[in-house]
C-alpha positions in Angstrom: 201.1 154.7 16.1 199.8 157.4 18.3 196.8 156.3 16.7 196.8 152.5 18.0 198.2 153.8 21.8 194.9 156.1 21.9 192.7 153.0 21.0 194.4 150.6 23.5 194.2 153.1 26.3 190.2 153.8 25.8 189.8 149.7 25.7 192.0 149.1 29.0 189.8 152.1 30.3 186.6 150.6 29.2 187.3 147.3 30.7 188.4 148.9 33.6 185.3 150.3 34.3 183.3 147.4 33.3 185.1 144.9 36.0 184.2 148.2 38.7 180.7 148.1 37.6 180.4 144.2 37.6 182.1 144.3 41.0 179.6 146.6 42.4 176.6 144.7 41.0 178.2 140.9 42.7 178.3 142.9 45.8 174.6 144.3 46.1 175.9 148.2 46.3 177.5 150.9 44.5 181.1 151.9 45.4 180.3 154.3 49.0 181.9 157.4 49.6 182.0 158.5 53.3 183.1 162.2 54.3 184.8 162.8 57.9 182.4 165.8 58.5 178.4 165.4 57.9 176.5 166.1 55.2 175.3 169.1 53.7 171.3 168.1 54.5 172.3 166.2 57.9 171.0 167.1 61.4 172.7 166.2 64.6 172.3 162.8 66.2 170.1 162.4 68.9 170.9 159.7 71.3 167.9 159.5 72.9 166.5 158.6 69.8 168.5 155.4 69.6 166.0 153.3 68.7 165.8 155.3 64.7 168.8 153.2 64.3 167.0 149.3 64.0 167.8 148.2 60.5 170.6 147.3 58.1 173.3 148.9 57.4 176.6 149.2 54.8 179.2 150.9 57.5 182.3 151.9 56.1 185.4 153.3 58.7 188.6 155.0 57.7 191.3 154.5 60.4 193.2 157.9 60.3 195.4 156.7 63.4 197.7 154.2 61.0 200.9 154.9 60.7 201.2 153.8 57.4 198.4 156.1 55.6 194.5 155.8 56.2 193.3 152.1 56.8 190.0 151.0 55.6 187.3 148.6 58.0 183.6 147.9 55.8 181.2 145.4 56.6 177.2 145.0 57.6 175.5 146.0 60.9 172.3 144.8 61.5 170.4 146.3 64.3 167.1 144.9 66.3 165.7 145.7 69.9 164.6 142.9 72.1 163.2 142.8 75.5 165.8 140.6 77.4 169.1 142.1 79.0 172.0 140.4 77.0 173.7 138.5 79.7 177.3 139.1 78.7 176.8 142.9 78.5 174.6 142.9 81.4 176.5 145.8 83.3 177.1 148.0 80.2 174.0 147.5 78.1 171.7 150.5 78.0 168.1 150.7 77.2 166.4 152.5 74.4 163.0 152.7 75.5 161.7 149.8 77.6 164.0 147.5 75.4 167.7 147.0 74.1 169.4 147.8 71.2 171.5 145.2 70.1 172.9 143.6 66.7 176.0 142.0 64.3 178.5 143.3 62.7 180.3 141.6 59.7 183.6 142.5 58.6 184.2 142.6 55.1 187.6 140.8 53.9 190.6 141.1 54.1 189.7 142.0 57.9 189.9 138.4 60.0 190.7 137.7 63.2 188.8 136.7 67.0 188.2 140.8 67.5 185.7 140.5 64.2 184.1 137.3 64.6 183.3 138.1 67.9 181.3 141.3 66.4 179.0 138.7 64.1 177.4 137.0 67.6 173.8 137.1 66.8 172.9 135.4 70.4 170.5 137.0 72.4 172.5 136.5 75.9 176.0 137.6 74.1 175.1 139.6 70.9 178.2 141.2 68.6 176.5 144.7 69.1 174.9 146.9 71.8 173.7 150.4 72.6 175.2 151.5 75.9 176.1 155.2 77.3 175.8 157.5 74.3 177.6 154.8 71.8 177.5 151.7 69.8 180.0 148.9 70.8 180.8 146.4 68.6 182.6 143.2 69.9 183.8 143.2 73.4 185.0 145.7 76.1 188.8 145.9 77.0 192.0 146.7 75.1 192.1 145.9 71.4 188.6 143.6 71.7 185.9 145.6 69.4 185.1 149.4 68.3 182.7 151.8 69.9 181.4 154.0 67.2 179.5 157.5 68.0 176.7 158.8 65.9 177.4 162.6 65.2 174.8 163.6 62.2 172.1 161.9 60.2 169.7 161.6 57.6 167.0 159.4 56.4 170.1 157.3 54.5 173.1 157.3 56.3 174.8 158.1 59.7 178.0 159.3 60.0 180.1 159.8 62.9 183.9 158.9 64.8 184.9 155.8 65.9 187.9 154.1 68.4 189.0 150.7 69.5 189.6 152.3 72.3 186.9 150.8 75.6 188.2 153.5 78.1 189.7 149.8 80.0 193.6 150.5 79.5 196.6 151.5 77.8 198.7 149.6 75.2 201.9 149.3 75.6 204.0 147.7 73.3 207.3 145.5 74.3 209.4 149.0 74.2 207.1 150.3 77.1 205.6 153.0 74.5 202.2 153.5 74.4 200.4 152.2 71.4 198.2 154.2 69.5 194.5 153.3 69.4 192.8 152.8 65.9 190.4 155.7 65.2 188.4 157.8 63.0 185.2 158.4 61.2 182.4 156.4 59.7 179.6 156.5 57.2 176.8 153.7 57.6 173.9 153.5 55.1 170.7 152.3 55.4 170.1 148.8 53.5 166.3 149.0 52.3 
């Protein structure tokens, strides 16, 4: 009996880990595992160095503001410069270089909603992404409209830093009159070769 229970449980525990593996191979990546404090071989980020950040990226946020244990945000950010102010952001875009840091970001499911989709603009005049004062902004300015996320450390592979919904805009309030927490925490984003 003990016997048969030992069996079963190595079998669910093999097939466990072959729908984990088989997951991770449909999705292009292995499982990521993101720290809140840098890695052992990372330097600091240097934000006038922006432009090292063109590229592809897995991001991966923990929300450590939720009330109802950490939240998780994943998705892809893809990065370019072009010469051409983006319209839309023309008063808070920021040059790297002679040129602007812009991109899309796209939210991974279950995440939904007119905030994300926003982020996934790849239009030259209105992109989903752009470098401006020290930060990345995804989506728009104002209360509850994207995420600024701040590069802390760095290596060749991966970035990892804080992030906040929070554009510096407003307060949230909800119908009580009491303030409303803004979402926040840290980030990993690696490099897609």
């Amino acid at each position: 009996m003990v016997r048969r229970r030992a069996h079963l449980l190595i079998v669910m525990a093999a097939t466990s880990l072959v729908a984990a593996v088989a997951g991770a191979q449909r999705s292009g990546t292995a499982a990521m595992s993101c720290a809140a404090g840098p890695a052992s071989n990372s330097t600091p980020f240097d934000t006038t160095k922006a432009a090292i950040l063109v590229g592809n990226f897995d991001v991966l946020m923990f929300d450590t503001t939720s009330l109802s244990g950490t939240r998780q945000h994943s998705g892809k950010l893809s990065l370019w410069l072009q010469d051409s102010v983006p319209k839309k952001r023309a008063t808070m875009a920021r040059r790297v270089g002679q040129q602007f840091l812009v991109g899309m970001f796209e939210v991974a499911a279950p995440d939904s909603g007119d905030v994300w989709a926003d982020m996934k603009s790849r239009d030259a005049h209105e992109p989903g992404a752009f470098w401006t004062d020290g930060f990345l902004r995804l989506g728009n300015f104002g209360p509850k409209n994207g995420v600024s996320l701040y590069f802390r450390s760095g290596t060749a592979d991966e970035i990892r830093g804080m992030w906040t919904s929070h554009a510096g805009t407003a307060i949230i309030v909800d119908f009580t009159g009491d303030r409303e927490p803004d979402e926040a925490g840290y980030f990993c984003a690696r490099r897609v070769r």
